[in-house]
PyMOL Python script that loads the backbone (N, CA, C, O; Angstrom):
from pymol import cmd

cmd.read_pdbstr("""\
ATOM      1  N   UNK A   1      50.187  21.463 -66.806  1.00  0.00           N
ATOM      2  CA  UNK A   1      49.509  20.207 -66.602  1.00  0.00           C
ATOM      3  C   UNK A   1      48.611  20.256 -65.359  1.00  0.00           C
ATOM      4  O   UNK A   1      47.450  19.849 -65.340  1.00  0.00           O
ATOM      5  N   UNK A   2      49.205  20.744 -64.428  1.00  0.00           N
ATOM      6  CA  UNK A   2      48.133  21.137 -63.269  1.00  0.00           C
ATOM      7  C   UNK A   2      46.902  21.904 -63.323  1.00  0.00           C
ATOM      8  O   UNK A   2      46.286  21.929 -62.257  1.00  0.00           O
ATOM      9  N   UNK A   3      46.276  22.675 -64.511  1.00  0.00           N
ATOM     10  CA  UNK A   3      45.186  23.448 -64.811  1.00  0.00           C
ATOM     11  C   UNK A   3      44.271  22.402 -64.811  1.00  0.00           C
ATOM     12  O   UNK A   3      43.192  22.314 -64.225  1.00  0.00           O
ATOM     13  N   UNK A   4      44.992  21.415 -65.737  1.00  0.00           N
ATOM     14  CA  UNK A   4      43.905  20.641 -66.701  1.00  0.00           C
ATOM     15  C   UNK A   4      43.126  19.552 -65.500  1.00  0.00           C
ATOM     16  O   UNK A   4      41.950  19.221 -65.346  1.00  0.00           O
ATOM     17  N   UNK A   5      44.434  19.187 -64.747  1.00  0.00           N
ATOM     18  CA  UNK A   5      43.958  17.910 -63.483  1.00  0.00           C
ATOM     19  C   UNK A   5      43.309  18.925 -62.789  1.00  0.00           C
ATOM     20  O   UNK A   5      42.414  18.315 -62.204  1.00  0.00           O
ATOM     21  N   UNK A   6      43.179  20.472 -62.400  1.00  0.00           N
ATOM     22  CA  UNK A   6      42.000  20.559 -61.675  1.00  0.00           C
ATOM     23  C   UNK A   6      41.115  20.847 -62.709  1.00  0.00           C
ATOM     24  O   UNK A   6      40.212  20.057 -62.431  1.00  0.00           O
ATOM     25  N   UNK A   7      40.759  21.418 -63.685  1.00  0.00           N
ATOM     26  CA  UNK A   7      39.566  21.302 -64.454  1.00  0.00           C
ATOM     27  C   UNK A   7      38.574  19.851 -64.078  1.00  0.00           C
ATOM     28  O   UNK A   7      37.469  19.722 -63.553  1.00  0.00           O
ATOM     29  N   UNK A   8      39.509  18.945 -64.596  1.00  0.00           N
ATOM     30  CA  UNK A   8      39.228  17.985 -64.490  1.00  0.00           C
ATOM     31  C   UNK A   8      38.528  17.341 -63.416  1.00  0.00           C
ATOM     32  O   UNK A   8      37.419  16.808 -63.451  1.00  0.00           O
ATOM     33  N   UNK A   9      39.475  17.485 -62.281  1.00  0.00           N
ATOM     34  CA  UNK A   9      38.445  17.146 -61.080  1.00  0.00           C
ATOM     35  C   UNK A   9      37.204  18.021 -60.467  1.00  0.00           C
ATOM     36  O   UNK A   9      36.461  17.617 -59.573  1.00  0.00           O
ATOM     37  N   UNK A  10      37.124  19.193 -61.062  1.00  0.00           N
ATOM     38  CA  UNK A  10      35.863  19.874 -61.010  1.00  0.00           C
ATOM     39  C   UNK A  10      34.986  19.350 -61.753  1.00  0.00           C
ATOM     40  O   UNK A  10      33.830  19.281 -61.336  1.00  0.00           O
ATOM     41  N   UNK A  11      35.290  18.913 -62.884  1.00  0.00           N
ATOM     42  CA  UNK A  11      34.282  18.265 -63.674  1.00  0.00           C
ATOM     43  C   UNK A  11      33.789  17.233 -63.197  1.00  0.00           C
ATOM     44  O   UNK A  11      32.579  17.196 -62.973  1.00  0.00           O
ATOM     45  N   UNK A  12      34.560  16.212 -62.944  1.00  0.00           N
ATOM     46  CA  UNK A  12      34.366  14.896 -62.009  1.00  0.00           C
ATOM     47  C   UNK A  12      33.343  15.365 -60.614  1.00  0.00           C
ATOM     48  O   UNK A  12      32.294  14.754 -60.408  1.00  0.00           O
ATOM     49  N   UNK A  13      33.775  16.469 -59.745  1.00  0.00           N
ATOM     50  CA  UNK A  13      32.989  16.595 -58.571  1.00  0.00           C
ATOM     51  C   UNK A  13      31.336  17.258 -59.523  1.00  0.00           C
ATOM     52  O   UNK A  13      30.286  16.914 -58.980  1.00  0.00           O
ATOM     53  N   UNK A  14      31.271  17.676 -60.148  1.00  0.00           N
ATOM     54  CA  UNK A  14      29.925  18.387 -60.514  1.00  0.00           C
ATOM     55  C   UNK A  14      29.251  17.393 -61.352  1.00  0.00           C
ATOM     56  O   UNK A  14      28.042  17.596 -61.465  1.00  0.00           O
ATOM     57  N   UNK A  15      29.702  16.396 -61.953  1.00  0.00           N
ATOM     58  CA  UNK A  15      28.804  15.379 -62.339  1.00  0.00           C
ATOM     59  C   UNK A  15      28.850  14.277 -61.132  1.00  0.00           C
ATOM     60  O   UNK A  15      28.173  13.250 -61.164  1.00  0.00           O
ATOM     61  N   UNK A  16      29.408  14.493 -60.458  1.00  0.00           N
ATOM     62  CA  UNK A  16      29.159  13.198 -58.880  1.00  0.00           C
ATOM     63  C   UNK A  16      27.797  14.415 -58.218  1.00  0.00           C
ATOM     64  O   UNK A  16      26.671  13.990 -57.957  1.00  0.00           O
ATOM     65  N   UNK A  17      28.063  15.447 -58.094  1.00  0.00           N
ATOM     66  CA  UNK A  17      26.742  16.491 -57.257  1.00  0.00           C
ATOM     67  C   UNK A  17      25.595  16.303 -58.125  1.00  0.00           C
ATOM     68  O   UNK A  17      24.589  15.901 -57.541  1.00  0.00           O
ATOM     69  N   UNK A  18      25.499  16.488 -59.336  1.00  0.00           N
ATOM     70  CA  UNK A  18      24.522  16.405 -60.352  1.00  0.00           C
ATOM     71  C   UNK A  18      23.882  14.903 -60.355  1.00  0.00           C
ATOM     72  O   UNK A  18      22.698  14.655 -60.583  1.00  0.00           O
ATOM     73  N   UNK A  19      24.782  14.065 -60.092  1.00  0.00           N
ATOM     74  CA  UNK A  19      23.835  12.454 -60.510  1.00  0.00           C
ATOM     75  C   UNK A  19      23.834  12.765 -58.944  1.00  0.00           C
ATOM     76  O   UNK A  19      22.622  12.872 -59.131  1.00  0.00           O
ATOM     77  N   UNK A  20      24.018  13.026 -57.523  1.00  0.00           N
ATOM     78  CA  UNK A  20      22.927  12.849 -56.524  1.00  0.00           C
ATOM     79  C   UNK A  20      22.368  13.205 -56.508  1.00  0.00           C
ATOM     80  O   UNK A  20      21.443  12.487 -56.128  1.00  0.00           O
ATOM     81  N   UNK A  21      21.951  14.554 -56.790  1.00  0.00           N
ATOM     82  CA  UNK A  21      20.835  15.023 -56.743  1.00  0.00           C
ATOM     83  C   UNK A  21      19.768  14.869 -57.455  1.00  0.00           C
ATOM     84  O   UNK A  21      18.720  15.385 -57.069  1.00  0.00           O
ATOM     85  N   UNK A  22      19.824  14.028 -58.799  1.00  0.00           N
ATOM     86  CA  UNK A  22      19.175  13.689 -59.424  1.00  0.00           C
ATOM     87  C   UNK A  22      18.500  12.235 -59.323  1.00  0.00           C
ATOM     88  O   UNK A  22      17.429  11.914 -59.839  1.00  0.00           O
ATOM     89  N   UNK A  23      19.114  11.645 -58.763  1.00  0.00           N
ATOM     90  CA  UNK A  23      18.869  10.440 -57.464  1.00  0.00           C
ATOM     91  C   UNK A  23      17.982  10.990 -56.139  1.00  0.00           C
ATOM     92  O   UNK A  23      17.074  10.462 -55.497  1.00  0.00           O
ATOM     93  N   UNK A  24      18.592  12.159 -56.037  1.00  0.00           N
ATOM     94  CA  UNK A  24      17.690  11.901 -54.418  1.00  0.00           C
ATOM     95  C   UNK A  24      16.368  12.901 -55.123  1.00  0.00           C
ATOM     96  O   UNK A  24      15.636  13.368 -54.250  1.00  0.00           O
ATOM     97  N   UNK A  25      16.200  13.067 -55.758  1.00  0.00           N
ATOM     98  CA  UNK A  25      15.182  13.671 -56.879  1.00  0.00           C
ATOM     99  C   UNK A  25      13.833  12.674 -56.953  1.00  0.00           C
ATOM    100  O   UNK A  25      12.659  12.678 -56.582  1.00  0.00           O
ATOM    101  N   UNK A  26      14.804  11.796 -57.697  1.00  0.00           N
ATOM    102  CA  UNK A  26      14.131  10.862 -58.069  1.00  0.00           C
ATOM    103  C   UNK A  26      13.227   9.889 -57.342  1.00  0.00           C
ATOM    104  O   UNK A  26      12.049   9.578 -57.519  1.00  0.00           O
ATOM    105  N   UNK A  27      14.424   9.386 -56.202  1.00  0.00           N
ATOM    106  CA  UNK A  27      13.666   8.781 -54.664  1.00  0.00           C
ATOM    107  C   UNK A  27      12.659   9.322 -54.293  1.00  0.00           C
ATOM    108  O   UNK A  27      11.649   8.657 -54.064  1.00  0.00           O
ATOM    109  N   UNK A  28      12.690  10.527 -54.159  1.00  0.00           N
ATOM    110  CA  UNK A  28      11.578  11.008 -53.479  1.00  0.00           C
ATOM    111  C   UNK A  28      10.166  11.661 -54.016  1.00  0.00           C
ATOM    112  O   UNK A  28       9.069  11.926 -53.525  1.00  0.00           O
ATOM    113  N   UNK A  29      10.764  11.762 -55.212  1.00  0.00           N
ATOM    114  CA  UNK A  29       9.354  11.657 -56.536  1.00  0.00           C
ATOM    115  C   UNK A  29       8.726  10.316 -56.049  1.00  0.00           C
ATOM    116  O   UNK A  29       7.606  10.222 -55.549  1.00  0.00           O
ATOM    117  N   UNK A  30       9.836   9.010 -56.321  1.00  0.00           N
ATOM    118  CA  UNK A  30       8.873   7.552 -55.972  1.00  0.00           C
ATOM    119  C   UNK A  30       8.282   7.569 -54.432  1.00  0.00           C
ATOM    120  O   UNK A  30       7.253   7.034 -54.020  1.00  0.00           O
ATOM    121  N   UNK A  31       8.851   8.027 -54.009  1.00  0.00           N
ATOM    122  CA  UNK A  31       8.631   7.514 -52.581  1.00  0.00           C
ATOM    123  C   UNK A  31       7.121   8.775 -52.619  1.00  0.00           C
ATOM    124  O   UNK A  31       6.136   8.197 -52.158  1.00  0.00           O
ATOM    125  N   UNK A  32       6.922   9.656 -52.871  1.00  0.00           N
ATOM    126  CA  UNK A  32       5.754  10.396 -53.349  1.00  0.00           C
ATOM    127  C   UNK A  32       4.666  10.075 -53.855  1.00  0.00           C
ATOM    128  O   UNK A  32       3.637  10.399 -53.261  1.00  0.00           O
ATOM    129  N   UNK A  33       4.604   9.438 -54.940  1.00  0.00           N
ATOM    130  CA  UNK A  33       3.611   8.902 -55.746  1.00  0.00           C
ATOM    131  C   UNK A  33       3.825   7.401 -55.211  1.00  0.00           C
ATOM    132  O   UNK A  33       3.313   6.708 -56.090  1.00  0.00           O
ATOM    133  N   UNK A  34       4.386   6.448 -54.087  1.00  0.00           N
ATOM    134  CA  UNK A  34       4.053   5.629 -53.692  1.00  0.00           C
ATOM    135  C   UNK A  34       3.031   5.526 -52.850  1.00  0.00           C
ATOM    136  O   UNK A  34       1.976   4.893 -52.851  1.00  0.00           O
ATOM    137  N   UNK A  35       3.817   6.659 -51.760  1.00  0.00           N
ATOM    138  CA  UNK A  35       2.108   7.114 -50.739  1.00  0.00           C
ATOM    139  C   UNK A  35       0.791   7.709 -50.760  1.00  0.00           C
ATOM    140  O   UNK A  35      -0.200   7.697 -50.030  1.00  0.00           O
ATOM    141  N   UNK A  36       1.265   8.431 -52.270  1.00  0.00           N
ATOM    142  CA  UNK A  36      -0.221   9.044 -52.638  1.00  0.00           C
ATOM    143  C   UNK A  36      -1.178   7.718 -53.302  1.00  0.00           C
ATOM    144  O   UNK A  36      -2.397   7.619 -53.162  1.00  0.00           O
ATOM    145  N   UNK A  37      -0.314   6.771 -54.030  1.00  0.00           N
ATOM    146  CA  UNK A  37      -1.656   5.579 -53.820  1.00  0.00           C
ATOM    147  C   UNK A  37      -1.578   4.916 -52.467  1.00  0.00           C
ATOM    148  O   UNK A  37      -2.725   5.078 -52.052  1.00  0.00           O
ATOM    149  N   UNK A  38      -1.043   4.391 -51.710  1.00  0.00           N
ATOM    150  CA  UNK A  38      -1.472   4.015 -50.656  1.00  0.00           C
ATOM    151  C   UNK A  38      -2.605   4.666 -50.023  1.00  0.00           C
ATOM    152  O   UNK A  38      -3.555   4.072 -49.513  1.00  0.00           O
ATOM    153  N   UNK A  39      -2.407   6.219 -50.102  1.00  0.00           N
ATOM    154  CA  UNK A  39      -3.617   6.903 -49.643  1.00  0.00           C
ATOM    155  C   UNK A  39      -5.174   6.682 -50.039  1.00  0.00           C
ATOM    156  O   UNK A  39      -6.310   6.792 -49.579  1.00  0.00           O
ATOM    157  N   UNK A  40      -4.476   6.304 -51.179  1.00  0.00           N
ATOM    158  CA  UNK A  40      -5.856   6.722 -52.305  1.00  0.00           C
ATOM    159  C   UNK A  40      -6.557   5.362 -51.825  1.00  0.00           C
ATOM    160  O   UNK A  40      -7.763   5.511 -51.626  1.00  0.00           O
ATOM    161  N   UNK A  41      -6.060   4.051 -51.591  1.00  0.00           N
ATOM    162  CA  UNK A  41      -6.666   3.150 -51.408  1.00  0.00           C
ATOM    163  C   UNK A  41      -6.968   3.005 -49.892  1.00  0.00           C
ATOM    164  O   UNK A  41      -7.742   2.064 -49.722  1.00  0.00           O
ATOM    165  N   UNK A  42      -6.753   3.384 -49.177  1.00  0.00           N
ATOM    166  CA  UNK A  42      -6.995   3.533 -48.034  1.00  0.00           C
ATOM    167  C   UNK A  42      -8.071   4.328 -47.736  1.00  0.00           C
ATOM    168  O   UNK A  42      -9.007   4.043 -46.990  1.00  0.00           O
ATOM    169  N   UNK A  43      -7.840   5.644 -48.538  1.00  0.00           N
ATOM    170  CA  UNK A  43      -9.470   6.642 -48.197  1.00  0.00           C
ATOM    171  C   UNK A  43     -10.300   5.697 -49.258  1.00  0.00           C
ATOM    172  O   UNK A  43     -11.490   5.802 -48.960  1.00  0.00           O
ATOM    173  N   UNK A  44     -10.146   4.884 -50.294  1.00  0.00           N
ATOM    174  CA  UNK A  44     -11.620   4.282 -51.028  1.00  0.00           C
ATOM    175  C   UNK A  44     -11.994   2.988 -50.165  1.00  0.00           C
ATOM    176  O   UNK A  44     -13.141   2.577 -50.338  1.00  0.00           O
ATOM    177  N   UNK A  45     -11.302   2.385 -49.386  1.00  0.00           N
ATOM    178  CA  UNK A  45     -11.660   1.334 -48.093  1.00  0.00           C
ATOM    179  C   UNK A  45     -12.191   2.295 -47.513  1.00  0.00           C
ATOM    180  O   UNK A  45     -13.393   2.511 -47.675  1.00  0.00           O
ATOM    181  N   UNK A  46     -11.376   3.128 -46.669  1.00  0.00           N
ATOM    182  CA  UNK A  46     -12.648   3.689 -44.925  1.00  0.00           C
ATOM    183  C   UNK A  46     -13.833   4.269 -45.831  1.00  0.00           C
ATOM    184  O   UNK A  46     -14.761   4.568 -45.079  1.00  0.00           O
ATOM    185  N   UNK A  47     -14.145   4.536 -47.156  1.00  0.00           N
ATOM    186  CA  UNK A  47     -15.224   5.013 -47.801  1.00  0.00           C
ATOM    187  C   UNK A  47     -15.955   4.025 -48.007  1.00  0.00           C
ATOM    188  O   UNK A  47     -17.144   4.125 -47.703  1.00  0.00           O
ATOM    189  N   UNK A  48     -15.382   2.614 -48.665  1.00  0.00           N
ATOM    190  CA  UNK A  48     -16.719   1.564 -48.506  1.00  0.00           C
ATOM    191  C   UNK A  48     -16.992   0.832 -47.641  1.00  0.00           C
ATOM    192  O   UNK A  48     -17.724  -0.137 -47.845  1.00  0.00           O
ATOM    193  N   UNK A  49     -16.260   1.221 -45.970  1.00  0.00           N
ATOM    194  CA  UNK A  49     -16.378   0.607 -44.982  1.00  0.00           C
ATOM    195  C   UNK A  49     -17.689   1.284 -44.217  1.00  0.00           C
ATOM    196  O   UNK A  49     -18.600   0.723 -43.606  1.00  0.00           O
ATOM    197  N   UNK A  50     -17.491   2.458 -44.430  1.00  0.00           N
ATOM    198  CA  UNK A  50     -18.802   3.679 -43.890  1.00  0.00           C
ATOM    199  C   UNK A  50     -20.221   3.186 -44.702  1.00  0.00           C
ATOM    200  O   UNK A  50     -21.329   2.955 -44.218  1.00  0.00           O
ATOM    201  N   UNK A  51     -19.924   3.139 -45.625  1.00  0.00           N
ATOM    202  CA  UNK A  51     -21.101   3.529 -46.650  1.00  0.00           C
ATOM    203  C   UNK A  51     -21.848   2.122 -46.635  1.00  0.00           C
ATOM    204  O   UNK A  51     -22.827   1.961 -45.906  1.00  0.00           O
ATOM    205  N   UNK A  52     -21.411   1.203 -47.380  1.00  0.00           N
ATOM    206  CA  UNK A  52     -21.382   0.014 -46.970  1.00  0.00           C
ATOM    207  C   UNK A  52     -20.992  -1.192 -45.792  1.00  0.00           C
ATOM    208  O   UNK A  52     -20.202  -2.072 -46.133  1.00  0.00           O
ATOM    209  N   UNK A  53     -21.350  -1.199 -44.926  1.00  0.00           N
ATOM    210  CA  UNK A  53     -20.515  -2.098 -44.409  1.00  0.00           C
ATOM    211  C   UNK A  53     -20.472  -3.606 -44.381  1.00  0.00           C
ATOM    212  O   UNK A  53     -19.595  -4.254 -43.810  1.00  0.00           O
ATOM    213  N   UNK A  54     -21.251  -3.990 -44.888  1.00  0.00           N
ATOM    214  CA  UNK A  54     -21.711  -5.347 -45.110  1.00  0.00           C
ATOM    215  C   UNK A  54     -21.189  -5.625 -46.838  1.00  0.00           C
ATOM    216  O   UNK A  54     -21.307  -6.765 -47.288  1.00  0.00           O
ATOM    217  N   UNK A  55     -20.748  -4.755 -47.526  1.00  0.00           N
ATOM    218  CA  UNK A  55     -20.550  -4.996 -48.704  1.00  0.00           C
ATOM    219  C   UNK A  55     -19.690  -5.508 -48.976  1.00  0.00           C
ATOM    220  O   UNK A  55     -19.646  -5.585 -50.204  1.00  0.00           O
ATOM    221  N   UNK A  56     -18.732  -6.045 -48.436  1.00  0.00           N
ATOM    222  CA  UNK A  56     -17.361  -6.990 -48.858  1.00  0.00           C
ATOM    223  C   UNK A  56     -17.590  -8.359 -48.590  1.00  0.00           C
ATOM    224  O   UNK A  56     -16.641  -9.104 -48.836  1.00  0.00           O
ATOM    225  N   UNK A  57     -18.887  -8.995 -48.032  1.00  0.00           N
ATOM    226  CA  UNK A  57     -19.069 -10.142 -47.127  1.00  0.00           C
ATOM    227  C   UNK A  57     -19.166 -11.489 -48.142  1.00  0.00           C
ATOM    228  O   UNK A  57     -18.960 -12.699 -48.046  1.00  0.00           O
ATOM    229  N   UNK A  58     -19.610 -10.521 -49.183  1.00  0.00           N
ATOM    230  CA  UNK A  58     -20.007 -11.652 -50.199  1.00  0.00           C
ATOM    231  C   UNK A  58     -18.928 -12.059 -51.148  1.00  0.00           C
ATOM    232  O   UNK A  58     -18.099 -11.198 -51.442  1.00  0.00           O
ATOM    233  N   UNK A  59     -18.862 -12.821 -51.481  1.00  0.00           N
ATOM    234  CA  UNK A  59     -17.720 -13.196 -52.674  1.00  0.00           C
ATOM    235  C   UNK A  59     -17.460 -12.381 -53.653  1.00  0.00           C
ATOM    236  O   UNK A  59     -16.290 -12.083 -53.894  1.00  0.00           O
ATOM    237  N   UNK A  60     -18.601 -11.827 -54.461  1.00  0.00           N
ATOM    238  CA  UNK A  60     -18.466 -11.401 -55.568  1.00  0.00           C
ATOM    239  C   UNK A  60     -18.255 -10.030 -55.422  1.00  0.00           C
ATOM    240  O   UNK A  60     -17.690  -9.549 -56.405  1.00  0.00           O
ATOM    241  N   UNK A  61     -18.521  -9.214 -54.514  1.00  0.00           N
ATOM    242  CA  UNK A  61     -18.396  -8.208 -54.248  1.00  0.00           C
ATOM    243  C   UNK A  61     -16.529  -7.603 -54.045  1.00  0.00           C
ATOM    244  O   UNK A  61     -16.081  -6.493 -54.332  1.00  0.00           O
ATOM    245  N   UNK A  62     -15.708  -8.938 -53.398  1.00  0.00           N
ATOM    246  CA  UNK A  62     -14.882  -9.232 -52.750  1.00  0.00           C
ATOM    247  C   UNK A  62     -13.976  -9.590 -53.974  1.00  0.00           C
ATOM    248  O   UNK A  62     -12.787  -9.341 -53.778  1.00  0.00           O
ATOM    249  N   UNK A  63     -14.234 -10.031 -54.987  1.00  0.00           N
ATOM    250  CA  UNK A  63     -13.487 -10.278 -56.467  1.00  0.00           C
ATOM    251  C   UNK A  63     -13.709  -9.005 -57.091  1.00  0.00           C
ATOM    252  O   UNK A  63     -12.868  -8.107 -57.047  1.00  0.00           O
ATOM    253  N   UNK A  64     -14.680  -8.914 -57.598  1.00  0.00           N
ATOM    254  CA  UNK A  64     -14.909  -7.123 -57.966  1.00  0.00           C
ATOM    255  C   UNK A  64     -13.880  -5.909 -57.700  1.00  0.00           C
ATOM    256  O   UNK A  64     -13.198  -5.283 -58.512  1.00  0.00           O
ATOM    257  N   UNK A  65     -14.027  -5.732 -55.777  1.00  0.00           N
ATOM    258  CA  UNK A  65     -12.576  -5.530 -55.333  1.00  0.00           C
ATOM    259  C   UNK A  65     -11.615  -5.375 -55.949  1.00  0.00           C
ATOM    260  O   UNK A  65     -11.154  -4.473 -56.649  1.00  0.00           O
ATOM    261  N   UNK A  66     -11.109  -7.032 -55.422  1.00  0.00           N
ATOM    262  CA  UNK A  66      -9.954  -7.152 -56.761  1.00  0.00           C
ATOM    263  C   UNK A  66      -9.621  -6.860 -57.705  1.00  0.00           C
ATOM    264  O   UNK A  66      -8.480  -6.403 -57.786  1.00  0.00           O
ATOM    265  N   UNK A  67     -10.372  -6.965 -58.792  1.00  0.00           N
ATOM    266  CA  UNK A  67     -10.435  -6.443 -59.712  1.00  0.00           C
ATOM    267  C   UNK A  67     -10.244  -4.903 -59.876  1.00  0.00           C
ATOM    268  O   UNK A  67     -10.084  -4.539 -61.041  1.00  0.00           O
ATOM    269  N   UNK A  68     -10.234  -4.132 -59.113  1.00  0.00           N
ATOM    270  CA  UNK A  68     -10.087  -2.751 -58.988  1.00  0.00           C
ATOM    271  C   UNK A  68      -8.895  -2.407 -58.327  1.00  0.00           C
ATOM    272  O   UNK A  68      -8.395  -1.285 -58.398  1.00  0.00           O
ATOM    273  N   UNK A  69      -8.483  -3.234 -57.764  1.00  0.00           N
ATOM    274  CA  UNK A  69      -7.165  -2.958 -57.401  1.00  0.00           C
ATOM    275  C   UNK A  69      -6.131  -3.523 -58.020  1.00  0.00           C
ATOM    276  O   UNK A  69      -4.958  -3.260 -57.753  1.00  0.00           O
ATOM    277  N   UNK A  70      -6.547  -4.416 -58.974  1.00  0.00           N
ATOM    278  CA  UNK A  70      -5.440  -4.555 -59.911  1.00  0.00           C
ATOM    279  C   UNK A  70      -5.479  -3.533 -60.891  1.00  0.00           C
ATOM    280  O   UNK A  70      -4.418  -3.352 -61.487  1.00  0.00           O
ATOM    281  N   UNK A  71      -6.498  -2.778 -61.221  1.00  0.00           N
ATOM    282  CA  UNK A  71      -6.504  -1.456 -62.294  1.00  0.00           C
ATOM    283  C   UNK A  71      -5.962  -0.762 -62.231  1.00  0.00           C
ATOM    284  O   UNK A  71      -5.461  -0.169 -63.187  1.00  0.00           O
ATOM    285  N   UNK A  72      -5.708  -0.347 -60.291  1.00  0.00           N
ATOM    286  CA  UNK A  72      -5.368   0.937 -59.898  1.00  0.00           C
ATOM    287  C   UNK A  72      -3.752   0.900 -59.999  1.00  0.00           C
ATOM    288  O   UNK A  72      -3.023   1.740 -60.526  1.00  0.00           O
ATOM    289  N   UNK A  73      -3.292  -0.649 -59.166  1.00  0.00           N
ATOM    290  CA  UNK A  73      -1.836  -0.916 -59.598  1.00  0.00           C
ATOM    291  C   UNK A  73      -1.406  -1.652 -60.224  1.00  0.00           C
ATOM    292  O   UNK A  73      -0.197  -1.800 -60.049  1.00  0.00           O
ATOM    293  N   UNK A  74      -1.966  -2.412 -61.142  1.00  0.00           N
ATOM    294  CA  UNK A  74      -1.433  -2.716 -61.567  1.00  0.00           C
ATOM    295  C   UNK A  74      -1.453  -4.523 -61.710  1.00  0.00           C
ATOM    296  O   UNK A  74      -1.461  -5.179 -60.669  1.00  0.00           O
ATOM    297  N   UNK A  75      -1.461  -5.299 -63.205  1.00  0.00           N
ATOM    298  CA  UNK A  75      -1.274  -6.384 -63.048  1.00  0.00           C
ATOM    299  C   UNK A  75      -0.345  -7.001 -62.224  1.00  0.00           C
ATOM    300  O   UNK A  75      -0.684  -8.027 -61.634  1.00  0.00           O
ATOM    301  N   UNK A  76       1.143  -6.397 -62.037  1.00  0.00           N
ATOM    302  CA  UNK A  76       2.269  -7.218 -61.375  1.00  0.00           C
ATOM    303  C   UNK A  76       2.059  -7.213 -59.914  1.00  0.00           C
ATOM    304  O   UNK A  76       2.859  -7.723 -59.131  1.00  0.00           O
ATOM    305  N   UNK A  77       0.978  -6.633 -59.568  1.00  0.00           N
ATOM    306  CA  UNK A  77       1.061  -6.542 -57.917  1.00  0.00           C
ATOM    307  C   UNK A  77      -0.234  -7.445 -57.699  1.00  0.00           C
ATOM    308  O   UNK A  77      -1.083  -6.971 -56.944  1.00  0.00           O
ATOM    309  N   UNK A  78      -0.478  -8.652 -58.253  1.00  0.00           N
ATOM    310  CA  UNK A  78      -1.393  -9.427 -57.706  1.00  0.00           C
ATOM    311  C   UNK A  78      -0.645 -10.549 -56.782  1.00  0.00           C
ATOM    312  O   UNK A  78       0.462 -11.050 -56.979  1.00  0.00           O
ATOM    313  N   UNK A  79      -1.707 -10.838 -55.551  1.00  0.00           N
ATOM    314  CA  UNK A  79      -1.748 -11.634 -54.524  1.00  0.00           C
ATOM    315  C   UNK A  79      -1.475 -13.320 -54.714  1.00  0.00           C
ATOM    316  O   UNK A  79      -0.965 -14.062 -53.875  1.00  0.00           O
ATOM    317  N   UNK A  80      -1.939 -13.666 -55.989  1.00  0.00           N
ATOM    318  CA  UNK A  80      -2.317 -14.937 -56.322  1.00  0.00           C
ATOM    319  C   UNK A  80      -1.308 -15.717 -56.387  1.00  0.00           C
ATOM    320  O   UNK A  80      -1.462 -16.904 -56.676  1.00  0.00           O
TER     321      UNK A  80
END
""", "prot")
cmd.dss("prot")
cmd.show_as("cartoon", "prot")
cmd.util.cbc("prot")
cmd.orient("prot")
């Protein structure tokens, strides 16, 4: 009977190692592709801040915007 209870708890410890690591896998995939858009929107601002700088002043220019940043992330991440 004692084989089986350690089988057993080997099994138990290697699926507890396997789902963390597949967790901390995972975290850091998101946490990855979270900052690579942050980036991304950050270098396309200091890009239309250079190039343009007067170009956000106007309204429509300034909805437009918007509009592009809801593309990039997404409907659920609006301000409104």
């Amino acid at each position: 009977m004692k084989a089986s209870s350690l089988r057993l708890r080997i099994a138990l410890l290697s699926v507890a190692i396997s789902g963390l690591v597949l967790a901390a896998f995972g975290g850091a995939s998101w946490y990855l592709l979270y900052r690579q858009k942050i980036e991304a929107v950050d270098t396309e601002l200091r890009a239309l801040g250079t190039r343009h700088p007067g170009w956000l002043a106007s309204r429509a220019n300034f909805d437009r915007f918007g509009t592009s940043l809801k593309f990039i992330f997404g409907e659920e991440h609006t301000t409104e």
